[in-house]
C-alpha positions as semicolon CSV with decimal commas, in nm:
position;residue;x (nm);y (nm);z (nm)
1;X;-4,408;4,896;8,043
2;X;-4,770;4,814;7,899
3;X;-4,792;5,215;7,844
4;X;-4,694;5,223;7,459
5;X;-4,867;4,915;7,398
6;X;-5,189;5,006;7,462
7;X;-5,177;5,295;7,310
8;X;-5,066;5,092;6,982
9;X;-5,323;4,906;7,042
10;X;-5,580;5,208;7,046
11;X;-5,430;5,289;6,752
12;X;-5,474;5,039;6,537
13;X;-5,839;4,962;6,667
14;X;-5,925;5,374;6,597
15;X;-5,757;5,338;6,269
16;X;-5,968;5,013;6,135
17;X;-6,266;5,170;6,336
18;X;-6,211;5,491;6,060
19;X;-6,190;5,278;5,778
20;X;-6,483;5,085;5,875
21;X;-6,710;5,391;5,956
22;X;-6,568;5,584;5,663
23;X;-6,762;5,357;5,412
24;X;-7,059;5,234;5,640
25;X;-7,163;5,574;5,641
26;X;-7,102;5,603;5,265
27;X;-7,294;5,283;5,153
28;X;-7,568;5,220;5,394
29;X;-7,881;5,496;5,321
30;X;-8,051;5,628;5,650
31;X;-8,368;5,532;5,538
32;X;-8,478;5,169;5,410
33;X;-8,834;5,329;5,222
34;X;-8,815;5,169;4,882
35;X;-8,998;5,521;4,773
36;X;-8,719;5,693;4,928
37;X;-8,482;5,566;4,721
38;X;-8,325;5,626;4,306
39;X;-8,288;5,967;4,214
40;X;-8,422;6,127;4,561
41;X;-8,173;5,930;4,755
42;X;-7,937;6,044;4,544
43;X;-7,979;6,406;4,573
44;X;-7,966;6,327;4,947
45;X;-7,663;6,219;4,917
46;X;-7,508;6,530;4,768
47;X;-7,656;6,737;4,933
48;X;-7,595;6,603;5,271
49;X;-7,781;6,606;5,588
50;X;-7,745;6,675;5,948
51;X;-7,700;6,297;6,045
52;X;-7,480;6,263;5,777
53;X;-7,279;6,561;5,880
54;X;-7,236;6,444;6,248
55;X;-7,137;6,091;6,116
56;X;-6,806;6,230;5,911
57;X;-6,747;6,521;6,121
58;X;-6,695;6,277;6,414
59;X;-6,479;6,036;6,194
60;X;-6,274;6,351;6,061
61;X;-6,212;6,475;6,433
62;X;-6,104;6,141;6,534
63;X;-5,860;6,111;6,251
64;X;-5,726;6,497;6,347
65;X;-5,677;6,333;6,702
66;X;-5,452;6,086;6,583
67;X;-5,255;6,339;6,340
68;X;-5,184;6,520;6,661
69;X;-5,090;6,231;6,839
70;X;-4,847;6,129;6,549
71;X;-4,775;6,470;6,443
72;X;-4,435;6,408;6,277
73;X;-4,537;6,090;6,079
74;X;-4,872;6,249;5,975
75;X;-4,674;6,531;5,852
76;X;-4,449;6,314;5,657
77;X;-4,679;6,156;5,508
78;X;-4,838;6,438;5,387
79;X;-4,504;6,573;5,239
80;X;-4,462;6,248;5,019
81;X;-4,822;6,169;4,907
82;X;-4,933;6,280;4,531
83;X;-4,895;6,619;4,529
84;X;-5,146;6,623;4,249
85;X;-5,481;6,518;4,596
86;X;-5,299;6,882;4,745
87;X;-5,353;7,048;4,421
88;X;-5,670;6,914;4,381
89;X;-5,818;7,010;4,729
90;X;-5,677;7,375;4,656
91;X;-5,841;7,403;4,321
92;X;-6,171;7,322;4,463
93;X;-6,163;7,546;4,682
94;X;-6,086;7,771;4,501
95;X;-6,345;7,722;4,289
96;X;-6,566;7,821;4,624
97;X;-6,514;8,220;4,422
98;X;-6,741;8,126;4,107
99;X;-6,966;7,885;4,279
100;X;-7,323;7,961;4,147
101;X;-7,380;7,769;4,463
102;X;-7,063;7,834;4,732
103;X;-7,256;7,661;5,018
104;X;-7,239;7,372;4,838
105;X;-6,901;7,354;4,699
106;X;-6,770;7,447;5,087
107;X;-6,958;7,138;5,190
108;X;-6,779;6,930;4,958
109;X;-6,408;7,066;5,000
110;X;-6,486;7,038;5,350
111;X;-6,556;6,641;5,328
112;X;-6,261;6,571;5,068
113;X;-6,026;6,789;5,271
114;X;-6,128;6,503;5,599
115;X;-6,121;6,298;5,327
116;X;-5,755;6,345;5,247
117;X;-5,692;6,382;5,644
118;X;-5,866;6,020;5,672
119;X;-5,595;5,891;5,437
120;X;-5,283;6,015;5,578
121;X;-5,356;5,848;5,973
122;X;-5,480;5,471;5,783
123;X;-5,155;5,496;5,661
124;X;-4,832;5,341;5,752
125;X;-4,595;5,423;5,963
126;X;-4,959;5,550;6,198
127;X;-5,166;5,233;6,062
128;X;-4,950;4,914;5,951
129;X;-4,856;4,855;5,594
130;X;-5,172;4,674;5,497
131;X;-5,437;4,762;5,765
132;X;-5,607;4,952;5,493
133;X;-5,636;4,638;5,296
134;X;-5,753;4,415;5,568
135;X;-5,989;4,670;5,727
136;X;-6,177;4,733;5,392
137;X;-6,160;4,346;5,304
138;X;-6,351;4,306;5,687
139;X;-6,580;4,616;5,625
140;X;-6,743;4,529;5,252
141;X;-6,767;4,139;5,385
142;X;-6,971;4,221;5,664
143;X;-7,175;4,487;5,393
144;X;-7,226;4,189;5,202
145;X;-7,300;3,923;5,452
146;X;-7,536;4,170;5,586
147;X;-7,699;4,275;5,241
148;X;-7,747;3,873;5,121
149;X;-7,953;3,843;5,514
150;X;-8,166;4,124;5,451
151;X;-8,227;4,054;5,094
152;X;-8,330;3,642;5,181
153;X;-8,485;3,763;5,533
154;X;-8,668;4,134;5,429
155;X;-8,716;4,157;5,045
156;X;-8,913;4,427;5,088
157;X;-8,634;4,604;5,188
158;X;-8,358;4,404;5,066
159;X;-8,547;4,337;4,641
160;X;-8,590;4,569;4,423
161;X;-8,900;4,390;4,264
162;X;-8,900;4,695;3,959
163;X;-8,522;4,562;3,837
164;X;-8,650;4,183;3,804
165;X;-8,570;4,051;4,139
166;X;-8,217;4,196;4,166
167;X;-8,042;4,242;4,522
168;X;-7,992;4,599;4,636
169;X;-7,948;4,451;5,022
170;X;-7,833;4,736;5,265
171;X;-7,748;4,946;4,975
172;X;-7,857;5,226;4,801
173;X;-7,914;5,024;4,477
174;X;-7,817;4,722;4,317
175;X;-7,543;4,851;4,151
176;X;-7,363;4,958;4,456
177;X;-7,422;4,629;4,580
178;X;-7,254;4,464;4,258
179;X;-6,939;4,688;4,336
180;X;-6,903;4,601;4,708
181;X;-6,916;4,230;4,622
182;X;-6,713;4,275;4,302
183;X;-6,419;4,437;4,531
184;X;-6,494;4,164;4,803
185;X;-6,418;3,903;4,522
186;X;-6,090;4,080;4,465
187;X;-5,969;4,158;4,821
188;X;-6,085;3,740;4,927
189;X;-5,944;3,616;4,579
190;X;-5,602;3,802;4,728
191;X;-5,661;3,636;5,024
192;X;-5,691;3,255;4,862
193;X;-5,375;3,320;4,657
194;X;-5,171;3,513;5,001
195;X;-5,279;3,177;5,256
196;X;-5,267;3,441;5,536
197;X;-5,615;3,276;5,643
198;X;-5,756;2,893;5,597
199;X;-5,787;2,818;5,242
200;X;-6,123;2,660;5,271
201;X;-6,218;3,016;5,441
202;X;-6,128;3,210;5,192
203;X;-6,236;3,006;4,901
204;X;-6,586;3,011;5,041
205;X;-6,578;3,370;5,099
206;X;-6,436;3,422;4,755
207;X;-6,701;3,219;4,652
208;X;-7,012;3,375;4,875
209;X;-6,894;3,734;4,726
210;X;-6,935;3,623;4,396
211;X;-7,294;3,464;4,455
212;X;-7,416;3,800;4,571
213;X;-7,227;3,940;4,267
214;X;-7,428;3,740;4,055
215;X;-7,789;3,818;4,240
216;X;-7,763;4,176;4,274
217;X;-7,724;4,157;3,807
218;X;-7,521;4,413;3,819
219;X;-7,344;4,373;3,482
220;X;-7,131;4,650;3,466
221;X;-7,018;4,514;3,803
222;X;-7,005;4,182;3,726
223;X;-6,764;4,264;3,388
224;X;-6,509;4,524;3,555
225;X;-6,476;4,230;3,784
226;X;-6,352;4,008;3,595
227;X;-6,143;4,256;3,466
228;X;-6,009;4,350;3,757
229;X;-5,961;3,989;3,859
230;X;-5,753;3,874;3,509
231;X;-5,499;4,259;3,557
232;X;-5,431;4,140;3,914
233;X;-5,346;3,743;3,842
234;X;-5,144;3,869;3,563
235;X;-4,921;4,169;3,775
236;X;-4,922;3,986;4,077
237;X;-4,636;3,702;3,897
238;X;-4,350;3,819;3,763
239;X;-4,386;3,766;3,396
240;X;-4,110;4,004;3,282
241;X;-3,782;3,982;3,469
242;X;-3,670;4,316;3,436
243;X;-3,661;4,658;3,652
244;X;-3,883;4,802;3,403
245;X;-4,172;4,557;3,374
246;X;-4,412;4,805;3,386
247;X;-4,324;5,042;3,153
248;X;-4,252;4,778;2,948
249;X;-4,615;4,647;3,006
250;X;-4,729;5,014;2,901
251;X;-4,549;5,025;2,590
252;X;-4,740;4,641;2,474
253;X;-5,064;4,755;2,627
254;X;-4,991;5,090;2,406
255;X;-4,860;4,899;2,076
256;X;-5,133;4,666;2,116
257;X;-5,418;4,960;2,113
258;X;-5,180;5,127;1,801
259;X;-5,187;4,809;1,563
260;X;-5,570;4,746;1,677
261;X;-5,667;5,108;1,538
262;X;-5,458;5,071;1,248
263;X;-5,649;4,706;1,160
264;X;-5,951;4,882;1,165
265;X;-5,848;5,166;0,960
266;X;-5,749;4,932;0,711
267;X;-6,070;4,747;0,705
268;X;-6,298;5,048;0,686
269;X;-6,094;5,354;0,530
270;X;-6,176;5,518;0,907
271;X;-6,066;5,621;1,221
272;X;-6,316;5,430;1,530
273;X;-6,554;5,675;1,657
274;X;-6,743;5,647;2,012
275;X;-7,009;5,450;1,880
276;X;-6,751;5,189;1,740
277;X;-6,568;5,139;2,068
278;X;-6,907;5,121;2,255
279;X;-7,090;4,910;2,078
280;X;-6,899;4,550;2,169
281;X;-6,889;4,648;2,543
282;X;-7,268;4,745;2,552
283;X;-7,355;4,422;2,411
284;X;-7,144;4,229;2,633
285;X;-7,353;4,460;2,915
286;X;-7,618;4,352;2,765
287;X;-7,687;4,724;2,712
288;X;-7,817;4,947;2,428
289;X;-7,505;5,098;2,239
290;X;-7,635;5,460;2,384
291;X;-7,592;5,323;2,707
292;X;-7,919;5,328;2,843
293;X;-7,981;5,660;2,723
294;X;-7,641;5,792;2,914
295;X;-7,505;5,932;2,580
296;X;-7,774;6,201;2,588
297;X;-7,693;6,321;2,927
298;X;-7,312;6,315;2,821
299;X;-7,457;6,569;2,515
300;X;-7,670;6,825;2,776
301;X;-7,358;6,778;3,066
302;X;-7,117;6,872;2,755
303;X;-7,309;7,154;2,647
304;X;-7,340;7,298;2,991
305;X;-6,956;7,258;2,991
306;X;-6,871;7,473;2,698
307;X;-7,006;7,755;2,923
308;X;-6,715;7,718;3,185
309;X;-6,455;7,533;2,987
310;X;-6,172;7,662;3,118
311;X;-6,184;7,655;3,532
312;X;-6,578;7,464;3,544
313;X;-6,871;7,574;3,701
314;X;-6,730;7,542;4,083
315;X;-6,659;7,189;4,276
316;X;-7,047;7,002;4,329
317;X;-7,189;7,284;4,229
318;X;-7,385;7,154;3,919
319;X;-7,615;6,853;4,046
320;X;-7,781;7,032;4,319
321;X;-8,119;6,972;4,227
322;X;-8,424;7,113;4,151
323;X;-8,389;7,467;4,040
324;X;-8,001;7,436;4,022
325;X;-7,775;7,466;3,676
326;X;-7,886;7,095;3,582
327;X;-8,233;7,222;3,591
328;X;-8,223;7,252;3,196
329;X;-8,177;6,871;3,234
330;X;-8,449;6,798;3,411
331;X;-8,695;6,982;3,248
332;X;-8,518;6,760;2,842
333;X;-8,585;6,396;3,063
334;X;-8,886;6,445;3,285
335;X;-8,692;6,370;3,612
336;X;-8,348;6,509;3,799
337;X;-8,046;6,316;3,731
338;X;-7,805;6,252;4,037
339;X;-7,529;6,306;3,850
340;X;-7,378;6,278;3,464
341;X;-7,291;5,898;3,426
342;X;-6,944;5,949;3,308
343;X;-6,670;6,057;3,549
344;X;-6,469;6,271;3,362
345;X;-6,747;6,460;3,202
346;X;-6,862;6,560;3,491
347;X;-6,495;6,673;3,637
348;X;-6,522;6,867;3,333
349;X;-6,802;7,047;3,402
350;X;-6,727;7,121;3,758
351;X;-6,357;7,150;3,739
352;X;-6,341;7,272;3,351
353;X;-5,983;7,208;3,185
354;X;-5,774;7,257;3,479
355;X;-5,923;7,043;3,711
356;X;-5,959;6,705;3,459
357;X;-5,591;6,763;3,402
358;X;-5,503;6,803;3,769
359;X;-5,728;6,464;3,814
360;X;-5,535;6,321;3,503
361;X;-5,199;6,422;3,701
362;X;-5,345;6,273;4,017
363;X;-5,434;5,929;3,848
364;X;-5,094;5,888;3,673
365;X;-4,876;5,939;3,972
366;X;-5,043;5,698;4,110
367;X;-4,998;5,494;3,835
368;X;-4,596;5,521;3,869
369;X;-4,654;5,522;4,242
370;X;-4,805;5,169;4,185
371;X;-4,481;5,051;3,965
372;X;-4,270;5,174;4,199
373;X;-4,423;4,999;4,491
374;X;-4,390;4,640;4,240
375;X;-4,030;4,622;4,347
376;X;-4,147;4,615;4,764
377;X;-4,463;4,478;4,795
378;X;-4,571;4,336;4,464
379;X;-4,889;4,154;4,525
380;X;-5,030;4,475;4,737
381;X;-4,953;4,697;4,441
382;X;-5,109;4,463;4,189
383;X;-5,424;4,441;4,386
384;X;-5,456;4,840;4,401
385;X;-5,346;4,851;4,059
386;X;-5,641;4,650;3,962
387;X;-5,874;4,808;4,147
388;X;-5,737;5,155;3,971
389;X;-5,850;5,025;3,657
390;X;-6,180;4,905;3,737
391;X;-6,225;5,256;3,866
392;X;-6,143;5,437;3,554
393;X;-6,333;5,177;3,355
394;X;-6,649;5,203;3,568
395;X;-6,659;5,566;3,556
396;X;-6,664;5,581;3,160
397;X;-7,073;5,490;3,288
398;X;-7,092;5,608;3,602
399;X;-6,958;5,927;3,823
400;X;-6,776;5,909;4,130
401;X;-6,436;6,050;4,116
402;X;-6,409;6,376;4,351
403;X;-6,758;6,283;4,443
404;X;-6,679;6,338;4,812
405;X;-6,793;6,040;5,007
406;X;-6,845;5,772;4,753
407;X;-6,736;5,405;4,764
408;X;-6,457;5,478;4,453
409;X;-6,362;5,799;4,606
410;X;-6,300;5,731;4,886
411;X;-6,067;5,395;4,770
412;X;-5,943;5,620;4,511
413;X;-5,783;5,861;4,817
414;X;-5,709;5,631;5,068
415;X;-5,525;5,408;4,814
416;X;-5,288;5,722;4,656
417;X;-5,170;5,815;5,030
418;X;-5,117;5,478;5,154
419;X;-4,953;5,359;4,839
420;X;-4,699;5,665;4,848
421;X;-4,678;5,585;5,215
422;X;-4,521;5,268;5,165
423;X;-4,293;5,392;4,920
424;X;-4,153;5,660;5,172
425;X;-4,136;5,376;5,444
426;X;-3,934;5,167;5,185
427;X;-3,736;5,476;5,100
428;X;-3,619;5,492;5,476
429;X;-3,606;5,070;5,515
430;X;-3,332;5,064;5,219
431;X;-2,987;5,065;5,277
């Protein structure tokens, strides 16, 4: 009689065990040597290492245990999620052909292909409809918690002293820190408004999240935030009361962007160019308007583009290092960057035409995905709708779409197949 509820039980403790491994091993470096860390961790991470590769190859088997244990619902779930992740993981591996470096790109098909297997057994009906959710709210608090201990406790370890004092924690840099606490905000914030736990709680782990926000002066971090925060308050109520709310939102957010171009046009006699647009945000960053000197890198990734503009130069096959195609880089700045700073640049460069419009394809089903899911489970699709657009803000300064085993990656995947999970589940639920 207890028979099928263990084995639930097992379930569900596997399933928030993979979420909960899936971005410990992301986030938290294998070595806490402050020399060991910027760029040179960053390379590490791309290129991967044997620790690294026993840590996901034992998540990925576990999750291919459960698929076979659930073999229809994993396969069903794999029928209805974005077809656009399928055409994705085929493109880059097909890009394996004209890889300058195929060992490489293999690698990284390898991890987004467990990547995309990951996805499909955290979701419901396998995991329950917001285990995701709860196990990455759980994960990134204890990250946190963890990181604020080690900075107070070890700054040695936990300080970077060269950035002013700002908290990198258990991280690999500050900035990584700032976006774990900036997506803790969000998930507790969820929490405060949901009353699924104490208020006092989750008001002072709301509040706790936002302190080590603060100290780890992460700006960009700290503004998506608050981004983020303001989208989700305002799609989690039910402003418009119509079927069609969100294209309706669309179409204002659209209009509004039309007669904002058009006042400037009148103003100046011109069209905005890049340096228009990036010039308010970079002060509120408190940043120069080049971005720290990102627009430069933008100009050398671009140029290495035009040479593959159509299909790219092959899937992580371009920041590879020293004596890899980014060498030309290195040799303009004095030092190896990890990767291009912007996103979509970079899926440009590796993926060429086809691949930033399969991406494009990927992130707008989603989108619709998202307004679908509004009419079942509105405050769930709100909060991933947020968290969407902080991820394609962020990565206008920062790259980590497609990049296998990052922290936006990874919520990028896991949130397409569980969102289109739910809608299949709602599909069947409806009369």
């Amino acid at each position: 009689m207890d028979g099928p509820a263990s084995a639930r039980r097992l379930d569900h403790f596997l399933i928030g065990a993979l979420v909960a491994l899936c971005f410990i091993c992301s986030l938290v470096p294998t070595t806490f040597q402050m020399g060991e860390l910027g760029p040179e961790a960053g390379h590490q991470i791309a290129e991967g290492s044997l620790l690294r590769q026993i840590q996901f190859g034992t998540i990925f088997l576990t999750a291919g245990w459960l698929a076979y244990r659930h073999p229809a619902e994993a396969l069903g779930i794999f029928r209805r999620m974005n077809p656009f992740l399928i055409l994705l993981l085929i493109y880059c591996a097909a890009s394996i052909a004209w890889s300058p470096a195929p060992n490489v790109t293999i690698k990284r098909v390898i991890l987004l292909g467990g990547l995309l297997l990951t996805g499909i057994v955290i979701s419901p009906p396998i995991a329950t409809p917001r285990q995701f959710s709860h196990a990455l709210l759980g994960t990134l608090s204890a990250l946190v918690v963890v990181s604020a201990f080690v900075a107070v406790a070890l700054p040695h370890i936990g300080v970077d002293l060269f950035l002013d004092g700002a908290w990198r924690g258990i991280m690999w840099q500050k900035n990584l820190l700032g976006a774990v606490a900036g997506l803790c905000v969000m998930l507790w914030l969820r929490e405060c408004m949901e009353r699924r736990l104490p208020l006092g709680r989750t008001v002072a782990a709301t509040l706790f999240s936002l302190f080590v926000l603060f100290m780890s002066k992460s700006t960009t971090s700290m503004v998506v935030t608050v981004v983020g925060i303001t989208i989700y308050l305002a799609l989690r109520q039910r402003w418009v009361r119509n079927s069609h709310a969100g294209l309706i939102a669309s179409l204002v957010g659209l209009s509004l962007l039309l007669v904002l171009t058009y006042v400037f046009y009148i103003a100046t006699g011109r069209l905005p160019t890049w340096q228009d647009v990036i010039a308010p945000i970079a002060t509120l960053l408190n940043k120069s308007p080049d971005l720290t000197g990102r627009t430069e890198i933008w100009r050398l990734v671009l140029v290495a583009a035009r040479q593959h503009l159509t299909f790219g130069i092959g899937y992580g096959a371009f920041w590879i290092g020293e004596g890899g195609p980014a060498q030309f880089i290195a040799d303009e700045f004095g030092w190896m960057p990890s990767h291009g700073h912007n996103g979509y640049i970079d899926l440009l460069n590796e993926l060429g035409i086809v691949g930033l419009v399969l991406f494009i394809g990927l992130l707008l089903w989603h989108l619709v995905s998202l307004f679908l899911l509004m009419r079942v489970d509105r405050d769930e699709a709100a909060l991933h709708l947020s968290i969407l657009v902080l991820m394609v803000i962020s990565n206008f300064s920062e790259s980590q779409f497609l990049r296998d085993v990052s922290l936006q990656n990874m919520v990028l995947v896991f949130s397409s197949i569980t969102v289109s999970a739910r809608l299949q589940l709602a599909r069947r639920d409806s009369p």
